[in-house]
N, C-alpha and C positions, 0 to 999 in steps of 0.2 A: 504493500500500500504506500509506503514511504517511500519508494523509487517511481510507483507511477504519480506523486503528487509532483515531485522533483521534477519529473519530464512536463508536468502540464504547463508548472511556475517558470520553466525553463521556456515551454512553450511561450504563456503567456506574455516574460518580458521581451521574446526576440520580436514578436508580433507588435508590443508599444513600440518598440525601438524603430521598427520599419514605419510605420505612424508618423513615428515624426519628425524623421527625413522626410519620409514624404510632404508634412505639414512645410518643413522647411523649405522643402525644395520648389512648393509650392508657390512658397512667399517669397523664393527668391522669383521666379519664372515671374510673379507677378509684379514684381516692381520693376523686373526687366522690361515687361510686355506695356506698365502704367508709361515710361520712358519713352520707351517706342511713340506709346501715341501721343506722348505732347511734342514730342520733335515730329510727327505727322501729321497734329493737328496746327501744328506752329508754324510748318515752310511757309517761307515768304515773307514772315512777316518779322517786323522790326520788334524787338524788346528793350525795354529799359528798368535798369536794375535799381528799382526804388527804394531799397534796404542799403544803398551802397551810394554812389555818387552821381545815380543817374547815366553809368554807361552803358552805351548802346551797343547792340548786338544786333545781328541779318541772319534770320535762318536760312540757308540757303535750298531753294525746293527740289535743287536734282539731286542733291543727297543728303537732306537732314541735320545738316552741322553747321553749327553758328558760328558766325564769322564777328571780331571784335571790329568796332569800327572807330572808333578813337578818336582824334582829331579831323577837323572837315577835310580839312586833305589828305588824314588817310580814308574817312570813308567815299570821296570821289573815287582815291584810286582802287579801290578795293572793289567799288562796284560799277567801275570799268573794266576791273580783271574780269568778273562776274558775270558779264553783259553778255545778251545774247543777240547780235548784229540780226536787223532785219530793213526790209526795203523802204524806198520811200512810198511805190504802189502799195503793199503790203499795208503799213501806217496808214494811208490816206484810207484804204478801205475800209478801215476797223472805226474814224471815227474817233472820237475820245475814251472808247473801250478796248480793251483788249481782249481776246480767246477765250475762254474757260480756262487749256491748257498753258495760259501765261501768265496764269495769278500769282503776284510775288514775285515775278524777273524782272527784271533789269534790263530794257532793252535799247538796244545801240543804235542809232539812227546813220549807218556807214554809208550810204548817200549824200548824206544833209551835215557834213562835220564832226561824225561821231555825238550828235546830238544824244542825251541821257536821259530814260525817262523810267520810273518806276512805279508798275503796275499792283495798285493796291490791295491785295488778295477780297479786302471785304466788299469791294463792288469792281472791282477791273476799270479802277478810272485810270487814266495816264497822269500821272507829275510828272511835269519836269522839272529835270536837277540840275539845269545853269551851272553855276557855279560852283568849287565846292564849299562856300557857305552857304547858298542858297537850297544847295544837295542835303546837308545837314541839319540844318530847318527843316526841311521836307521830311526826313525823314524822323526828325524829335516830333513834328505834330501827330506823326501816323504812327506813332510807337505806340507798346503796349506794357504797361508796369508787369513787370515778372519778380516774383520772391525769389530771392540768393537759393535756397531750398530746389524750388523746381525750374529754377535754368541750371543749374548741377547737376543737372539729367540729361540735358541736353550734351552730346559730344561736339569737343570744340574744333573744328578746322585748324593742327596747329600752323602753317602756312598764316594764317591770322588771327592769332593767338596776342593773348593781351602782354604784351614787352614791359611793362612799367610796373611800379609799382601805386598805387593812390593812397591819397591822404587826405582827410576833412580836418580842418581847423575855423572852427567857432569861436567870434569875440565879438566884445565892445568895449567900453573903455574900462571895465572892472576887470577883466581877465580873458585868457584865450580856455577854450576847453579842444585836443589834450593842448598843455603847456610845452611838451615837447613830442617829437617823435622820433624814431632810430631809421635811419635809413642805411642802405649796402651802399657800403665805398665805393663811386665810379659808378653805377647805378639808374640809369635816368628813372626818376618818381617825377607824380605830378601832385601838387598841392591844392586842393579846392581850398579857396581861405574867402570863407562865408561869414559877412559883416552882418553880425543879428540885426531887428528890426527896432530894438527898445536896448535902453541904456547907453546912448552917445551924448554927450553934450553941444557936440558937436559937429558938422555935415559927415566927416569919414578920417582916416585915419592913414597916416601915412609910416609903412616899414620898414627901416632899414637896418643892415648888415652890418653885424659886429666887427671893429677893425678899422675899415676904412670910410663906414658908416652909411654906403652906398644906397639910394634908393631901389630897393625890389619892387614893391607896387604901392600905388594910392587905388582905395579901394572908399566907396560911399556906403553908407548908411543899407542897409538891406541887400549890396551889392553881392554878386560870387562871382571872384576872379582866378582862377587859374594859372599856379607858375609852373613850369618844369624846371628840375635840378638835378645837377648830376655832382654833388659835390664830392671832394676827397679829403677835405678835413672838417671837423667840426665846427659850427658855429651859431650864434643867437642873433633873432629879429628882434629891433628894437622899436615900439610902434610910437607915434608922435602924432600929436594933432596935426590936421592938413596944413603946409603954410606957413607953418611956425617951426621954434626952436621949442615947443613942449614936450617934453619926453611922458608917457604913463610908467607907472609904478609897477612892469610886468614886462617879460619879456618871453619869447618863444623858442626854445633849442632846438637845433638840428642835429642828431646824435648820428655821428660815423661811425661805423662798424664794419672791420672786415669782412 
């Protein structure tokens, strides 16, 4: 009786155990499969990272992988890499719509100048992308907020993969929040430095560089301005009222690290 209970309980745990691998293996199939379809239900279209600093991304619809788009002039050139050249007969017919099959491309007008125009998956209207700030305009209105969470599912195109590193710094005239940050020696990072909308005495504030005390940016009241830096030693911003010799009681480090 004792050896046939043995075989049952022996039975019993291999059969949990098969359970729940399979439970696992389920959950993994399924997060792989939930992945899939937000990169299927997302080609085409632009996202922007609203947990983060607002960077944009382009799913790309021939294969699923987000493309970083960065700066206006790298997202012109990226989605002239991107582009899919068609006529000028071709355009004229379609009108200000495009295909079904062209929802989310990019297409090249190689008749007409290489003229740029981006087809907006949620109606197939044409924009055009002029310029590349007017390319990046176009496409920050047609963006769509995505959680840091579920664009981490998305695989990224490394070919256009984000190079930098980002940084938010928040102030006004009582203090920055963070007060410093660490960045990689040689490194290009970009700084988002976002002037809140309350606590200035005055219109904005102007930062400069410990040492030689150089002007980095004047930035206004509510403003977000944007620096890149690639420093190799350490150093502190000093902020000042605009126009004046006023220094604030606070300053911002820039921490070098190998």
């Amino acid at each position: 009786m004792i050896i046939i209970k043995l075989n049952i309980m022996k039975k019993s745990i291999k059969a949990t155990f098969i359970l729940l691998f399979a439970a696992f293996g389920l959950l993994h199939f399924g997060q792989a499969e939930a992945a899939t379809s937000l990169a299927e239900k997302l080609k085409g279209k632009i996202l922007l990272q609203v947990e983060s600093n607002g960077e944009a991304w382009y799913i790309n619809p021939v294969d699923g992988k987000r493309v970083y788009l960065g700066t206006p002039d790298d997202a012109f050139r990226v989605m002239r890499e991107l582009g899919l050249g068609v006529s000028n007969s071709d355009f004229s017919r379609w009108g200000n719509y495009a295909p079904l099959n062209l929802r989310g491309r990019i297409l090249i007008k190689v008749e007409d100048k290489g003229k740029a125009y981006y087809v907006n998956p949620a109606d197939r209207k044409l924009n055009y992308l002029g310029r590349p700030a007017d390319a990046f305009q176009v496409m920050r209105k047609l963006g769509l907020g995505i959680t840091n969470a579920n664009l981490n599912t998305i695989e990224i195109n490394s070919k256009y993969a984000l190079t930098y590193d980002l940084y938010m710094i928040e102030f006004n005239d009582s203090g920055a929040i963070p007060a410093s940050i660490t960045v990689k020696k040689g490194k290009s990072s970009v700084i988002s430095f976002k002037a809140k909308n309350s606590g200035f005495s005055r219109n904005g504030l102007d930062f400069k560089a410990s040492g030689n005390m150089s002007s980095i940016l004047e930035i206004k009241t509510g403003e977000t301005r944007k620096v890149t830096i690639a420093p190799v030693v350490s150093y502190s911003l000093t902020p000042f009222y605009m126009g004046t010799n006023i220094k604030l009681p606070y300053q911002i480090d820039i921490n070098v690290v190998e």
